[in-house]
N, C-alpha and C positions, 0 to 999 in steps of 0.2 A: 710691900717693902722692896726696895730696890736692891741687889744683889749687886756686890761691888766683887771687882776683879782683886784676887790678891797683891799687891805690891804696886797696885793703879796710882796712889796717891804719891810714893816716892817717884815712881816714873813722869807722873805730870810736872812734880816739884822739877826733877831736874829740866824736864822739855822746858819748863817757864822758865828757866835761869839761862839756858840756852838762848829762845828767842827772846828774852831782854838783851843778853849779851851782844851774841850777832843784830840786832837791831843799832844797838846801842854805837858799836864798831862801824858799822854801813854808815851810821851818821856822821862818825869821826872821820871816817875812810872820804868819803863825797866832802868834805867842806875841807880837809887836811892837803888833799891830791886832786882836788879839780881845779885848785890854784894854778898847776903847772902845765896845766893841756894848753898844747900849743898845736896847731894844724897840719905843722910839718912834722912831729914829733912823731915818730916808731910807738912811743908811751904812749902817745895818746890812745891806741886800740888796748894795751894790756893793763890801762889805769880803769878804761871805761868796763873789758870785759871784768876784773879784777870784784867790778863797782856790782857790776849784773849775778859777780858768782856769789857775792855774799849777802844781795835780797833775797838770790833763791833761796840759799841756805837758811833766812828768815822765813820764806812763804815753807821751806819745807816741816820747818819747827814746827809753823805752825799746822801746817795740816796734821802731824806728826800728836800735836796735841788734840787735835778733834778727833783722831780715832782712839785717840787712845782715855777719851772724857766718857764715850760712849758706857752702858752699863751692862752685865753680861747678856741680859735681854735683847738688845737691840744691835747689837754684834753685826746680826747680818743683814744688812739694810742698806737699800739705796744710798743712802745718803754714805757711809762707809762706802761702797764701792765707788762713786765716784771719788770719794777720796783717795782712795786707793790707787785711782787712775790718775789722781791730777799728781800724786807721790810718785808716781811712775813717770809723766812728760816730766817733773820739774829732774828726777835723777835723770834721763836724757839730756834735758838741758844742761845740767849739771856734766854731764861725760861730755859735751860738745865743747862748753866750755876747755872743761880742765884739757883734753886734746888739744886745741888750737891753742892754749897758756905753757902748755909742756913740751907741745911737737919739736919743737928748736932745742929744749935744753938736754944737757947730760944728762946722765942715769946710768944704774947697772944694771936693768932689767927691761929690754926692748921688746917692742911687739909690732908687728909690722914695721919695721925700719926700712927707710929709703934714706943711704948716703949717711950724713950724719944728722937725718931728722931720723923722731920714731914715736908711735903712739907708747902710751905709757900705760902701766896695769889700770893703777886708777882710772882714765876714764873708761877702760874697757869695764872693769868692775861694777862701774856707776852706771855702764849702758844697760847690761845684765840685771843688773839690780830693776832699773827701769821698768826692761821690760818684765820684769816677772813680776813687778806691783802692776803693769798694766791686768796680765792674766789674773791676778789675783783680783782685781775688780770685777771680773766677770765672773771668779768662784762669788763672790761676797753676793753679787747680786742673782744668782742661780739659790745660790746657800735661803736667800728672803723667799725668792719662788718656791721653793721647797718646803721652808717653813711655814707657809702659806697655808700649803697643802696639807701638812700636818695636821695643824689647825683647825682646816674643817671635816678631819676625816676622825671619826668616833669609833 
């Protein structure tokens, strides 16, 4: 019998309602605002990155959902760790994004400022975040080597 995580099925419920939504909006967003790209247009880079920020926001739901399908047996397992790593490039991607979408605008809370650009909390937040789902991939996949060993040790 498979051993389910407490509170597994409300958290998948919401990730699903999630990645339909953000899917749903990325299809709205691409046929609503690709009407207007024009070559000379400033917009055209902040409609297109706008476009990129919110598949990732899709791929990350959904990776978001494969870890979290897993059952408590199988926790620490390759396949987890890579997830955990590609949750970690898409939040990089994510802080690279949201940086180059923010750097121009106002705010009350600067981080690195040059003049009147400046990185913003958020994407430092999301770089951070990144990278510690990367390390975290490499406990997950240590965490199966281990449990390996347990396994054949009596």
């Amino acid at each position: 019998m498979k051993k389910k995580i407490k509170s597994q099925k409300c958290i998948l419920f919401i990730l699903y309602i999630a990645f339909f939504t953000i899917s749903c909006l990325t299809i709205v967003f691409i046929v609503k605002d690709f009407k207007y790209l024009s070559a000379h247009d400033n917009d055209s880079i902040k409609i297109i990155l706008k476009v990129l920020m919110m598949v990732n926001y899709a791929f990350l739901s959904y990776v978001l959902i494969k870890i979290v399908k897993c059952d408590i047996y199988t926790i620490f397992s390759v396949e987890n760790g890579n997830n955990f790593k590609k949750l970690g490039y898409g939040m990089i991607f994510l802080s690279i994004i949201e940086g180059i979408l923010n750097f121009s605008t106002g705010g009350h809370f600067h981080i690195l400022s040059y003049g009147n650009r400046s990185l913003k909390a958020p994407s430092i937040i999301f770089f951070i975040i990144g990278l510690t789902n990367i390390y975290l991939s490499y406990v997950f996949k240590e965490g199966k080597r281990i449990k390996e060993e347990n396994d054949l040790t009596i």
